[in-house]
TISE-891246 format. One line per 4 residues: their letters; for each residue y, x, z of N, C-alpha, C. Coordinates in nm, 2 decimals. Atoms other than C-alpha are relative to their C-alpha. Layout:
N
A	Y:X:Z:Y:X:Z:Y:X:Z ~ ...;
% end
This chain:
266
XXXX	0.14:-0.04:-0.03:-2.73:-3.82:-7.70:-0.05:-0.07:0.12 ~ 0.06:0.10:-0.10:-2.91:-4.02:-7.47:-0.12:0.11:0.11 ~ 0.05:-0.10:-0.11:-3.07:-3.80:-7.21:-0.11:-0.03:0.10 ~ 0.12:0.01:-0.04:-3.41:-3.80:-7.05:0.02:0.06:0.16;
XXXX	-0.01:0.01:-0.18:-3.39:-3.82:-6.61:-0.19:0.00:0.03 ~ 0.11:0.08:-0.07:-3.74:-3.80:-6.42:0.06:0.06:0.13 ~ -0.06:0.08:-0.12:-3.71:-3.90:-6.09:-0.14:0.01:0.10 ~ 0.13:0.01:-0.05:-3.99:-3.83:-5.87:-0.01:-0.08:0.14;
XXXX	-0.03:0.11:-0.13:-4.06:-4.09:-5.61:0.07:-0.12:0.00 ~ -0.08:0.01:0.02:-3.92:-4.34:-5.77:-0.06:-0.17:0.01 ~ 0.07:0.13:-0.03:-4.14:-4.64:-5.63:0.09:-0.03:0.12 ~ -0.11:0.11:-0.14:-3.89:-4.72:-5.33:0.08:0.14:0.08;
XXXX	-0.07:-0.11:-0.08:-3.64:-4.57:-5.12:0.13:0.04:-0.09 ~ -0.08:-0.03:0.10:-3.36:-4.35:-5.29:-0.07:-0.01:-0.13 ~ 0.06:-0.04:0.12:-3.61:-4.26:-5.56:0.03:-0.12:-0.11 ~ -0.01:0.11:0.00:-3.62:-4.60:-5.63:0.19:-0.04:-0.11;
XXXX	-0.15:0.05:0.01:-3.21:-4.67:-5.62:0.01:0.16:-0.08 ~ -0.06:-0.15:0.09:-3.16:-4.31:-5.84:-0.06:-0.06:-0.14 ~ 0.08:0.00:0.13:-3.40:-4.43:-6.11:0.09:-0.14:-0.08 ~ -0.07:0.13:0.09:-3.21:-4.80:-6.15:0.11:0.05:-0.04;
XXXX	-0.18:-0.01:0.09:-2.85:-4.62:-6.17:0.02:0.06:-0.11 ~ 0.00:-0.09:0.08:-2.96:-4.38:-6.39:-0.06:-0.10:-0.16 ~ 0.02:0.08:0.13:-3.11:-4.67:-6.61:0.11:-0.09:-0.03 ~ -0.08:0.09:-0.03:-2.81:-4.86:-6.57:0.15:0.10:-0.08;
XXXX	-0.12:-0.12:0.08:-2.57:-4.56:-6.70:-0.08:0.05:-0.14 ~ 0.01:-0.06:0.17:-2.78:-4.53:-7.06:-0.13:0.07:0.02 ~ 0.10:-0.09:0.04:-3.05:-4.28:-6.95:-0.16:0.00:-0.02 ~ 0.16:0.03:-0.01:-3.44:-4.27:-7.05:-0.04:0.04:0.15;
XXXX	0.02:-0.05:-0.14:-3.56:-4.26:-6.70:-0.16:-0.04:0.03 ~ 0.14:-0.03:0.00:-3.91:-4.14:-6.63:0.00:0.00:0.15 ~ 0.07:-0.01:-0.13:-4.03:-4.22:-6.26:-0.13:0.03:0.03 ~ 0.14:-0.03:0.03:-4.30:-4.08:-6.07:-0.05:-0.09:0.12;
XXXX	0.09:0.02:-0.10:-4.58:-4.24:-5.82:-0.13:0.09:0.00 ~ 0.16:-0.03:0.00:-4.91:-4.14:-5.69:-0.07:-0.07:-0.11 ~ 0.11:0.02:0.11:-5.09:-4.40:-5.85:0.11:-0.12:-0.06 ~ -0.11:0.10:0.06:-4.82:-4.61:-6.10:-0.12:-0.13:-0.05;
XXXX	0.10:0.09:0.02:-5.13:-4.85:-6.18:0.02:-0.10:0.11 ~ 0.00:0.09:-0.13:-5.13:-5.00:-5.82:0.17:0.00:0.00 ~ -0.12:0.07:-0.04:-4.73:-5.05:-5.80:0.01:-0.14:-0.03 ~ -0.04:0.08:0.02:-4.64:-5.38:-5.73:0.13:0.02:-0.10;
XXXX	-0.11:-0.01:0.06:-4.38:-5.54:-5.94:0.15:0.05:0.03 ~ -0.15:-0.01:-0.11:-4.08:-5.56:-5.67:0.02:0.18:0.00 ~ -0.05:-0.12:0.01:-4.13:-5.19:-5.67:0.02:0.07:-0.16 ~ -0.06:-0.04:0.12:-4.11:-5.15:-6.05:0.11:0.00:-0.03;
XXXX	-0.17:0.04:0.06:-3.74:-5.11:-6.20:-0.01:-0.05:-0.13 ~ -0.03:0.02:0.17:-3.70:-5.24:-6.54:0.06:0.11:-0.02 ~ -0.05:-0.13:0.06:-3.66:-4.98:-6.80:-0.05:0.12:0.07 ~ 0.04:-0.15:-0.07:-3.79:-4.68:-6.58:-0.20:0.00:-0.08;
XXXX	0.13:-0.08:0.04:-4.12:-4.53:-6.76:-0.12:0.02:0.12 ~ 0.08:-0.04:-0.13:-4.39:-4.48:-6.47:-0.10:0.09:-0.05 ~ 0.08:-0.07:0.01:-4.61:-4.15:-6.46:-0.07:0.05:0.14 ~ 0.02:-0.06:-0.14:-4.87:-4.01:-6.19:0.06:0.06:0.01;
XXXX	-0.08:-0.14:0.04:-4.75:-3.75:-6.03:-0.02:0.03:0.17 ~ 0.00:-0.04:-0.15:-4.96:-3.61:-5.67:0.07:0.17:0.05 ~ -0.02:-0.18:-0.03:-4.79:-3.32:-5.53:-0.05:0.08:0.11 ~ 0.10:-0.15:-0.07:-5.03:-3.19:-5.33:-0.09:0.02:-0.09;
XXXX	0.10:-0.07:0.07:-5.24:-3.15:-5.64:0.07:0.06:-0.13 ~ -0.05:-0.07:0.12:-5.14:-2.86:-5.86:0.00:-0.04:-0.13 ~ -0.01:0.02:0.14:-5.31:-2.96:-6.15:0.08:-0.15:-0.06 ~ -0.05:0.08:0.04:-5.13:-3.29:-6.14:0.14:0.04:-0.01;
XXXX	-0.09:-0.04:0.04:-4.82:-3.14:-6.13:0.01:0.04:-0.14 ~ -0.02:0.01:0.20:-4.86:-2.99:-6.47:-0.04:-0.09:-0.08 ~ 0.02:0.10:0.05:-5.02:-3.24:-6.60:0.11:-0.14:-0.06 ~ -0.08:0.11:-0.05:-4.72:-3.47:-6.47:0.13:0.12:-0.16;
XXXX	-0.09:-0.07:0.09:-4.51:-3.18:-6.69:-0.03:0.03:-0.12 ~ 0.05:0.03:0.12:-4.72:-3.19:-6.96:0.05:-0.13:-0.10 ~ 0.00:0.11:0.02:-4.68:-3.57:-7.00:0.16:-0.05:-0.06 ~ -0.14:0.08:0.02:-4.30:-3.63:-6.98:0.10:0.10:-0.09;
XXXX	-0.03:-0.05:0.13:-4.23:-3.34:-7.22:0.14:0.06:0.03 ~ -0.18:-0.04:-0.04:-3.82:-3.25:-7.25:0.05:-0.12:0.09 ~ -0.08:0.13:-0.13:-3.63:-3.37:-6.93:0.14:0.08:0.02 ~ -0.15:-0.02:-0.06:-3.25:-3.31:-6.87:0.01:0.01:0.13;
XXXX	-0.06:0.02:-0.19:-3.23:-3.42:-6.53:-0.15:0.00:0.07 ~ 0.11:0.01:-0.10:-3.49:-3.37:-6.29:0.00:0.02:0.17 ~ -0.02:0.02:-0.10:-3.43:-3.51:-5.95:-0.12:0.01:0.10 ~ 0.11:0.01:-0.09:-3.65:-3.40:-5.67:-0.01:-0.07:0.10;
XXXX	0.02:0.14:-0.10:-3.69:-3.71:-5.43:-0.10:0.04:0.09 ~ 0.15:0.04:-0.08:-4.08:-3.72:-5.32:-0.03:0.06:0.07 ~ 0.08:-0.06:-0.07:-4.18:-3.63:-5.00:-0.06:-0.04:0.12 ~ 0.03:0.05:-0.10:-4.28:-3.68:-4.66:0.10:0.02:0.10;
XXXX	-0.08:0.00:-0.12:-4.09:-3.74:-4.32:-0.11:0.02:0.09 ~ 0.09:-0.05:-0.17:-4.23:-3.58:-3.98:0.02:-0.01:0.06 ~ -0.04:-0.02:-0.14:-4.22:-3.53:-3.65:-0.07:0.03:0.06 ~ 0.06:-0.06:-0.04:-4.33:-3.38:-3.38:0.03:0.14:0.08;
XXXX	-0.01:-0.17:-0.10:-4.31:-3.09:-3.08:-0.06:0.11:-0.09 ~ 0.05:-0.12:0.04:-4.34:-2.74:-3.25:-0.16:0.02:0.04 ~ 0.16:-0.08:0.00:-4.61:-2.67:-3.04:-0.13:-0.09:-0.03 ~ 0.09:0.06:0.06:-4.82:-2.95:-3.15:0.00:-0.06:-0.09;
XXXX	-0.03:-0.03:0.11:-4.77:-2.93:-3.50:-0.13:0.01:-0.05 ~ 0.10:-0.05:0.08:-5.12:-2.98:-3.68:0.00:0.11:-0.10 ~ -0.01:-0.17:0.10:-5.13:-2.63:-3.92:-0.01:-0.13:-0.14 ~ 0.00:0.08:0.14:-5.29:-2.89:-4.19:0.12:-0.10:-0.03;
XXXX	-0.16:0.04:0.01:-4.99:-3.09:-4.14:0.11:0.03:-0.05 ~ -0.16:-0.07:0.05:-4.74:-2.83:-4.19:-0.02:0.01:-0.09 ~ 0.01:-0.10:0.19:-4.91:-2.70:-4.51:0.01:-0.13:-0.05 ~ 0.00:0.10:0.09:-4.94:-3.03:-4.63:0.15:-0.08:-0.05;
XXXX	-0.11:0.03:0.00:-4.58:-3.10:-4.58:0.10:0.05:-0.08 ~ -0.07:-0.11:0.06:-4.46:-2.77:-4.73:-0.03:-0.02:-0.14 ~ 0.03:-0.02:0.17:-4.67:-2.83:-5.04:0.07:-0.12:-0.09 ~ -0.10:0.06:0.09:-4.52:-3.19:-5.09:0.12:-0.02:0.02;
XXXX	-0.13:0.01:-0.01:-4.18:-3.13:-4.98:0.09:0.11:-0.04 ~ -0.03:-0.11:0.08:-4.15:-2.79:-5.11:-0.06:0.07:-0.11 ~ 0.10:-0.08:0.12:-4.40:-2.59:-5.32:-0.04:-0.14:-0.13 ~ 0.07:0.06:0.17:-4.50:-2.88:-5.53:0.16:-0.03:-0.07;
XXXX	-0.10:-0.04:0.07:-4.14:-2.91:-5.62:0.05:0.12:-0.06 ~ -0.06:-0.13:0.06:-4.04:-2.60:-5.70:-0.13:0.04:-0.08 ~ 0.08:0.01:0.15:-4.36:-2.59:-5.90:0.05:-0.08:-0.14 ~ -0.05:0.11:0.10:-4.24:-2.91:-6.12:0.14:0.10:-0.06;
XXXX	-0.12:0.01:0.03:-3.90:-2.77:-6.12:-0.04:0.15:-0.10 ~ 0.01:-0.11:0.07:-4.03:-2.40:-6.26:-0.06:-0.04:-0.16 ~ 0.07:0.03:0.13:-4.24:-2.61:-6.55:0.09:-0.02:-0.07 ~ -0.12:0.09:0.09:-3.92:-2.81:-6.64:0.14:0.11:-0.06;
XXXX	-0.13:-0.04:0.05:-3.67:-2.53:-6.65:-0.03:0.03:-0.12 ~ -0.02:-0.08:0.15:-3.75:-2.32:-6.96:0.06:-0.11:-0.09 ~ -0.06:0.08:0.09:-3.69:-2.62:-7.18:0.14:-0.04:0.02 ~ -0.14:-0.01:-0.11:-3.38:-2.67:-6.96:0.12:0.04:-0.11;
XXXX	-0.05:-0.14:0.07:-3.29:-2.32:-7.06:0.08:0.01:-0.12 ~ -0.02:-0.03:0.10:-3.34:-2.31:-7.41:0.09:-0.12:-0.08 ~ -0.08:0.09:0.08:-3.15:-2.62:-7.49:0.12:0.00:0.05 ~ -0.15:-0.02:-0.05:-2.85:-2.50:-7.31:0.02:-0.15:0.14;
XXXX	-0.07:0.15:-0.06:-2.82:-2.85:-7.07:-0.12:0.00:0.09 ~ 0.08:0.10:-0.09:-3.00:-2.93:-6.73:0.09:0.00:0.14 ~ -0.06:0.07:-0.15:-2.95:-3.08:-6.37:-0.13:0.00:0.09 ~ 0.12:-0.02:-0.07:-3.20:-2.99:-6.09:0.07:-0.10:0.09;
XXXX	-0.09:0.06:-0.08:-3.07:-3.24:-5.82:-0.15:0.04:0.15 ~ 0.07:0.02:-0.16:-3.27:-3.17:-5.45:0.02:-0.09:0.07 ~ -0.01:0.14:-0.12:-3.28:-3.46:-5.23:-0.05:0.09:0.14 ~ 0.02:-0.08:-0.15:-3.23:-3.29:-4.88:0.04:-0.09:0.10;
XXXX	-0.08:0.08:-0.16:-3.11:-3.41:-4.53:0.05:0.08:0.06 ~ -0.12:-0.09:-0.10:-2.84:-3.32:-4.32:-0.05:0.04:0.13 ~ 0.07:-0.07:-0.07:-3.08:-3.22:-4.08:-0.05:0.14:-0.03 ~ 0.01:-0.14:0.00:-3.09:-2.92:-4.26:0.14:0.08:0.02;
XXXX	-0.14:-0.08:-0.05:-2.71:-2.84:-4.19:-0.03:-0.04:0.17 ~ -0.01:0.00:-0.14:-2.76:-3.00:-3.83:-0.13:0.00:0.08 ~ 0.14:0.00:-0.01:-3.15:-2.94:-3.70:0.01:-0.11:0.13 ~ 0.05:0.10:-0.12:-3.31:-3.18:-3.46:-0.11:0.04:0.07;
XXXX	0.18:0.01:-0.06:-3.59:-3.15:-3.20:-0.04:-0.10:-0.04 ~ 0.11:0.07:0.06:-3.88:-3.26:-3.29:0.01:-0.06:-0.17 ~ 0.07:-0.02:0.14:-3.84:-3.21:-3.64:0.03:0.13:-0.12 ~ 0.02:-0.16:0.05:-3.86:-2.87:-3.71:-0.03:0.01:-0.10;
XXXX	0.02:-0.04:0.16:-4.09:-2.87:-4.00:0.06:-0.07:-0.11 ~ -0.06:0.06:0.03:-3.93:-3.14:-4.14:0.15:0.07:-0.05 ~ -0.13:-0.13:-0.01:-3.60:-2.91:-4.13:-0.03:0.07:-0.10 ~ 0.09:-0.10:0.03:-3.82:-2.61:-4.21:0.03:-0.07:-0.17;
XXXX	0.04:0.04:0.14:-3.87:-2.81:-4.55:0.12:-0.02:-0.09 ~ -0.08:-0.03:0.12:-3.55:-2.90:-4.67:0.10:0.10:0.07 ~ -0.10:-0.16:0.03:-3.36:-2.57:-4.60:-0.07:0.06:-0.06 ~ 0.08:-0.07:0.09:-3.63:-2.45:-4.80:0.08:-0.02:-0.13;
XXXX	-0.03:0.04:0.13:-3.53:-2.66:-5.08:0.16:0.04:-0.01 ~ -0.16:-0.02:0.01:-3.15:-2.59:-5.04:0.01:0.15:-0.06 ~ -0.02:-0.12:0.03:-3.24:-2.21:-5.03:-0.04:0.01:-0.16 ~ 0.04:-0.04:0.11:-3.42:-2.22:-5.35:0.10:-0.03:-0.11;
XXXX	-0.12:0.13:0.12:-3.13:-2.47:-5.51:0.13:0.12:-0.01 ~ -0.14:-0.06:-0.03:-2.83:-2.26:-5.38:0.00:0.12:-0.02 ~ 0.03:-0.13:0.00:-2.99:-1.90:-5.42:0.03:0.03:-0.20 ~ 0.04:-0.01:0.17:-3.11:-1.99:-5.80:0.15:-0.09:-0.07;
XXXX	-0.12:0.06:0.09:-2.77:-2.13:-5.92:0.08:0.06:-0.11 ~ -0.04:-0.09:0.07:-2.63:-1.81:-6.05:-0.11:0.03:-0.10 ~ 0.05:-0.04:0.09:-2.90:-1.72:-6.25:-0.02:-0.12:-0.13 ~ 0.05:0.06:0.12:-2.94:-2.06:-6.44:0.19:-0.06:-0.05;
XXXX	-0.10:0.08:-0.04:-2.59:-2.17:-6.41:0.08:0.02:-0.18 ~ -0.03:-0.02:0.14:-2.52:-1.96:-6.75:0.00:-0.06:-0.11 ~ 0.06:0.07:0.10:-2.76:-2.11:-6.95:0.03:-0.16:0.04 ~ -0.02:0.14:-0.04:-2.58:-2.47:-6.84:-0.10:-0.06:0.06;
XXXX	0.05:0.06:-0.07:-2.81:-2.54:-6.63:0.02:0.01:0.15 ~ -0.04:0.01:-0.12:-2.71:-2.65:-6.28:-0.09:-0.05:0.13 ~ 0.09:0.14:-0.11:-2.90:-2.68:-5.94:0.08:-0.03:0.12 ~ -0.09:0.05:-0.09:-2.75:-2.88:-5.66:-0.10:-0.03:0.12;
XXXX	0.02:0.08:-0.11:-2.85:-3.04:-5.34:0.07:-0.13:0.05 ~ -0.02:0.15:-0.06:-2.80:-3.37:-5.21:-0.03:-0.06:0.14 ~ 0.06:0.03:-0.19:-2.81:-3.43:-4.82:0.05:-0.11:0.04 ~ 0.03:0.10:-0.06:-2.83:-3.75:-4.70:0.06:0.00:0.14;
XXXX	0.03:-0.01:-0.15:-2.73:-3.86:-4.33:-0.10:-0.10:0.02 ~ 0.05:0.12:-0.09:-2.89:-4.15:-4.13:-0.04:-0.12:-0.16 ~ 0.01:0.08:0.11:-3.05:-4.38:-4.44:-0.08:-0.13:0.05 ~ 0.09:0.12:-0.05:-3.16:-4.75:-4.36:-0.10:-0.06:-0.14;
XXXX	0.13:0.02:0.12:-3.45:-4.72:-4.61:-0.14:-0.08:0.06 ~ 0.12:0.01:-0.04:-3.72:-4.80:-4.39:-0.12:0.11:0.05 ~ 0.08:-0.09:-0.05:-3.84:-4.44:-4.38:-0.08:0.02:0.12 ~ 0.05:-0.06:-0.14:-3.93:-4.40:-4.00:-0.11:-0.09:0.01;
XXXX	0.10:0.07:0.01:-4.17:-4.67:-4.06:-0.13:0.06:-0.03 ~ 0.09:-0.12:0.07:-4.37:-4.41:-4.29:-0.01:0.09:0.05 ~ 0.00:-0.10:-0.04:-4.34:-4.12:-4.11:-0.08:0.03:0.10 ~ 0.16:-0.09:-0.11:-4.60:-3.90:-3.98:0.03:0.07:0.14;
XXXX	-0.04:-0.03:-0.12:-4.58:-3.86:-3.63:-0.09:0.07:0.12 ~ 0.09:-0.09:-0.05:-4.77:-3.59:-3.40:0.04:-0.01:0.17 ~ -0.04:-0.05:-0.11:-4.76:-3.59:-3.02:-0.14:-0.03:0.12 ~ 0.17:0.02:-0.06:-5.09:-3.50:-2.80:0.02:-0.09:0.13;
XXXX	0.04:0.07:-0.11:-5.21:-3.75:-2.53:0.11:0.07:0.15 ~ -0.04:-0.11:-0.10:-4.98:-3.62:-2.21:0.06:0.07:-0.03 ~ -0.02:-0.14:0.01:-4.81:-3.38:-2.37:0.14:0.01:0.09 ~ -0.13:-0.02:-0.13:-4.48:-3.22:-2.13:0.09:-0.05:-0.10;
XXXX	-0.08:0.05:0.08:-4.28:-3.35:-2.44:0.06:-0.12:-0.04 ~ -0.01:0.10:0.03:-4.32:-3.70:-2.41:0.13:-0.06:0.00 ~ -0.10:0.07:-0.01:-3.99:-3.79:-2.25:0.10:0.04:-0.13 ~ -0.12:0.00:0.09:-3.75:-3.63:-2.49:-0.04:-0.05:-0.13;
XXXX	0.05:0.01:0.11:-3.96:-3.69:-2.76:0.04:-0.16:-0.04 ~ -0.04:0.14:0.00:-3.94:-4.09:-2.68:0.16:-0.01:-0.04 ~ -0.15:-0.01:-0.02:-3.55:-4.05:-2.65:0.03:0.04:-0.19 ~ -0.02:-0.01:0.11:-3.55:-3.89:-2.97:-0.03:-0.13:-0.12;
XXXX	0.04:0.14:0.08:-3.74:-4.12:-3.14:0.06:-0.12:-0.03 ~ -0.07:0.11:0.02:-3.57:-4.42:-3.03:0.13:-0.01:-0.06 ~ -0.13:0.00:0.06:-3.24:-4.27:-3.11:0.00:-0.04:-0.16 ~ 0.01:-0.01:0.13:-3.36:-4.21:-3.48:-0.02:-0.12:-0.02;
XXXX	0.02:0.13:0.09:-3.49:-4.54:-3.53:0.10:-0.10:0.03 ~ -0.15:0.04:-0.02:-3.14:-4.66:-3.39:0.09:-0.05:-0.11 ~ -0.05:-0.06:0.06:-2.96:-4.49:-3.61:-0.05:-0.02:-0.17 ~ 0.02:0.07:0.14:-3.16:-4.57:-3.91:0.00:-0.14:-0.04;
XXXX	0.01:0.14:0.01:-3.13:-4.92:-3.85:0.10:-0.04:-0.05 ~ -0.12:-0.01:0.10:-2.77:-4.86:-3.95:0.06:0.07:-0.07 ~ -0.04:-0.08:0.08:-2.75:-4.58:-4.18:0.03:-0.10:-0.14 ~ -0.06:0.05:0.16:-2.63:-4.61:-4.53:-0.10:-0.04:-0.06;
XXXX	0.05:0.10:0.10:-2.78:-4.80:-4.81:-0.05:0.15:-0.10 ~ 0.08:-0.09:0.10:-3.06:-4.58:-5.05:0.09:0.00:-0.13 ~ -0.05:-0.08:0.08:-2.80:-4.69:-5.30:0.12:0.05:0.02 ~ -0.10:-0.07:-0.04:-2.54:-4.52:-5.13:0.02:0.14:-0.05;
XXXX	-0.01:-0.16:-0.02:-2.69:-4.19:-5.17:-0.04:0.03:-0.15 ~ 0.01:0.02:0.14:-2.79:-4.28:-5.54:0.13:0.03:-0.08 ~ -0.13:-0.05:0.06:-2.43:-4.29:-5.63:-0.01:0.15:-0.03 ~ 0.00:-0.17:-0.01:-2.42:-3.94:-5.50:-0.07:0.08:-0.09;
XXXX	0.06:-0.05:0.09:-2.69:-3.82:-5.68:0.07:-0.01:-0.10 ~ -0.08:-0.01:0.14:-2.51:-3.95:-6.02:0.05:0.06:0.02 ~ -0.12:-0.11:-0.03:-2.20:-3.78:-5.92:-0.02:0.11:-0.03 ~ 0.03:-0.16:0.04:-2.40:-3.46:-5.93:-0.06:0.08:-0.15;
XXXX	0.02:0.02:0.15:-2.55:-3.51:-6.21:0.06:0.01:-0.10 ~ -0.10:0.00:0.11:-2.28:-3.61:-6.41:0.12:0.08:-0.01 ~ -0.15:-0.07:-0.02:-2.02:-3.34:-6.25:-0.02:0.09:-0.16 ~ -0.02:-0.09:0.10:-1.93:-3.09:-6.52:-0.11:0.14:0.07;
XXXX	0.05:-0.13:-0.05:-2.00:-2.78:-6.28:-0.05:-0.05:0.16 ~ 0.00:0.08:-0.09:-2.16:-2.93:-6.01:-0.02:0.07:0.13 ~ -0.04:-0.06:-0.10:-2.11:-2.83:-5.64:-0.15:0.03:0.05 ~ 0.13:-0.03:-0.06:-2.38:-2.65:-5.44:-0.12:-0.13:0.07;
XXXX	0.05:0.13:-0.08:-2.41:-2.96:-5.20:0.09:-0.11:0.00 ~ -0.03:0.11:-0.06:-2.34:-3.28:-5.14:-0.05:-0.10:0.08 ~ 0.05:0.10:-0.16:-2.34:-3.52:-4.81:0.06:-0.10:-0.01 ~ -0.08:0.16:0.03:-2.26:-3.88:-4.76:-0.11:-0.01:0.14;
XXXX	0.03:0.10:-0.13:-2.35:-4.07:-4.40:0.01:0.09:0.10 ~ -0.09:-0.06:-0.11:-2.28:-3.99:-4.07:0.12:0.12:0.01 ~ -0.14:-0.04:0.04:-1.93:-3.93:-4.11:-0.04:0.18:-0.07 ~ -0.03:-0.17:0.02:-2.00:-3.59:-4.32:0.11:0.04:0.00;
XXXX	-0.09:-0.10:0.04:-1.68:-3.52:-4.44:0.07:0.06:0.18 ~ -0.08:-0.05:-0.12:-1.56:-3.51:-4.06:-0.13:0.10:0.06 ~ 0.09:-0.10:-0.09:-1.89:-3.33:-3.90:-0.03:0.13:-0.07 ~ -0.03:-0.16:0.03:-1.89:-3.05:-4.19:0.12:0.05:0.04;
XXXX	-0.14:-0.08:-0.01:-1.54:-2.98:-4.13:-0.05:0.09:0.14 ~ 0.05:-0.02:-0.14:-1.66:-2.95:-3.76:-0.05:0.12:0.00 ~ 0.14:-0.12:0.03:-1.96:-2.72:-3.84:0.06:0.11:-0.04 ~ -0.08:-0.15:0.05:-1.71:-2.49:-3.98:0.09:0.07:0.07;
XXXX	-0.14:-0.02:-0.09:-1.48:-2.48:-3.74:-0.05:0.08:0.11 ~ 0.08:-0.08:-0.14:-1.70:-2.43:-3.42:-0.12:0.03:0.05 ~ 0.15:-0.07:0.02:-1.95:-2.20:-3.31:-0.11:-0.14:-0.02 ~ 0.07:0.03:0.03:-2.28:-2.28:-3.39:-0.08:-0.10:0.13;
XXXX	0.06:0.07:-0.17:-2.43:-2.41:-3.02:0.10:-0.12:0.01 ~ -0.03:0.13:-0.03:-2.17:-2.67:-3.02:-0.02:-0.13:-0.12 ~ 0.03:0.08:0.04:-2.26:-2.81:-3.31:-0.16:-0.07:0.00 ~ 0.09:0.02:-0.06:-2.62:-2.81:-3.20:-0.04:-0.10:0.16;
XXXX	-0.07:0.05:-0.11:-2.51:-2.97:-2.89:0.03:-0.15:-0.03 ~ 0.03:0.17:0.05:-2.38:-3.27:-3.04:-0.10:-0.04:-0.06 ~ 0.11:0.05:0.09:-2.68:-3.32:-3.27:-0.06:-0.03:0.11 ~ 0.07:0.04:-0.09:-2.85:-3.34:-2.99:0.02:-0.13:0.10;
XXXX	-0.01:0.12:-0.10:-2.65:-3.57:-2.74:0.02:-0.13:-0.11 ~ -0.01:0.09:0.11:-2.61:-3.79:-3.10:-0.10:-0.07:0.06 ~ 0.17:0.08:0.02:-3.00:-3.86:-3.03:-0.02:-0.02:0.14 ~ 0.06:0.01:-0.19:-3.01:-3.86:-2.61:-0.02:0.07:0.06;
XX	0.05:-0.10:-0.04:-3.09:-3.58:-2.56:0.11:0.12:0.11 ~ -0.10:0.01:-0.04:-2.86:-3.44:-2.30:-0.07:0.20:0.10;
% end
């Protein structure tokens, strides 16, 4: 049986590297963009299907679930990267963040399961960051967003897990995608936050200058996909297997502590 993948975000980045491996291992793979009309070619994959798909607009979301019909796997990818001091945090910002890095997902994902459900077989995969096991200043809502997605992934497992359908998480470290280039960045004229904020900043774009490879984290994704029973979470870059062990080990403040002097922050 040949199995039906969409892939949301699947014009660059992981989205991108999830959509080729998954065409590359046999599967019909449905990608999403804003507007799949305007992608260049270099961002097209061969063999990947292209559908809209805005997630800050509800009705495109169904619409987007209307279109691509029965899906097996449906990897949640698309969102935004932030930043920014808590306290100057535009409100329209947050919500706009929450709806495409949380709510318009777990919308898509609520349209997709029943068919899921009833045919006994699915794979929810979350694309998170290890920023939600290790938080960072200055990106709280960013955080905020995917421990969202983790809670919803890791809460809802027992209830679908019966009906063979599995949801996972996928956390990322440090990725040299280019992201920080995109990423929406908030900090008022003056504000008392400027020095750490800079510190931060530079560290991150450090650090992503040598993170892992988009298809590093693609592998992973397969892996979860393809497990039998697949594990709550999975991490790949900045050494996870050594810094979860860590995180388990010792209180909580010291692993807050490193996250921090990681970035400069001292």
């Amino acid at each position: 049986m040949t199995r039906t993948a969409l892939v949301t975000g699947a014009s660059s980045g992981i989205g991108r590297e999830v959509a080729r491996a998954l065409v590359a291992r046999g599967y019909r793979v449905i990608g999403t963009s804003r507007t799949p009309s305007a992608l260049q070619e270099d961002s097209r994959v061969p063999g990947v299907e292209y559908v809209p798909l805005d997630l800050e607009d509800r009705a495109s979301i169904e619409a987007c679930a209307r279109t691509v019909g029965d899906v097996d796997v449906l990897v949640n990818n698309a969102g935004e990267s932030q930043m920014g001091p808590l306290e100057e945090l535009p409100q329209d910002a947050i919500d706009r963040l929450f709806q495409v890095n949380v709510l318009g997902a777990i919308q898509l994902t609520q349209l997709l399961l029943p068919g899921m459900r009833s045919r006994g077989y699915g794979r929810v995969v979350m694309v998170g960051s290890m920023l939600a096991s290790f938080p960072l200043a200055f990106r709280s809502s960013y955080v905020a967003t995917k421990c969202a997605l983790k809670g919803f992934a890791t809460a809802a497992r027992r209830e679908l897990s019966p009906f063979g359908v599995w949801l996972t998480t996928v956390e990322p470290g440090t990725i040299a995608t280019g992201i920080g280039d995109r990423r929406s960045r908030y900090i008022d004229a003056g504000s008392p936050y400027s020095g750490d904020y800079e510190t931060v900043s530079k560290a991150m774009s450090r650090n992503e200058g040598r993170g892992i490879s988009a298809e590093k984290v693609a592998e992973l994704v397969v892996t979860a996909i393809e497990a039998d029973k697949p594990k709550p979470l999975y991490a790949r870059g900045n050494m996870a297997p050594l810094v979860f062990t860590v995180r388990r080990l010792v209180p909580r403040a010291v692993t807050e502590k490193m996250t921090a002097r990681f970035h400069g922050l001292r």
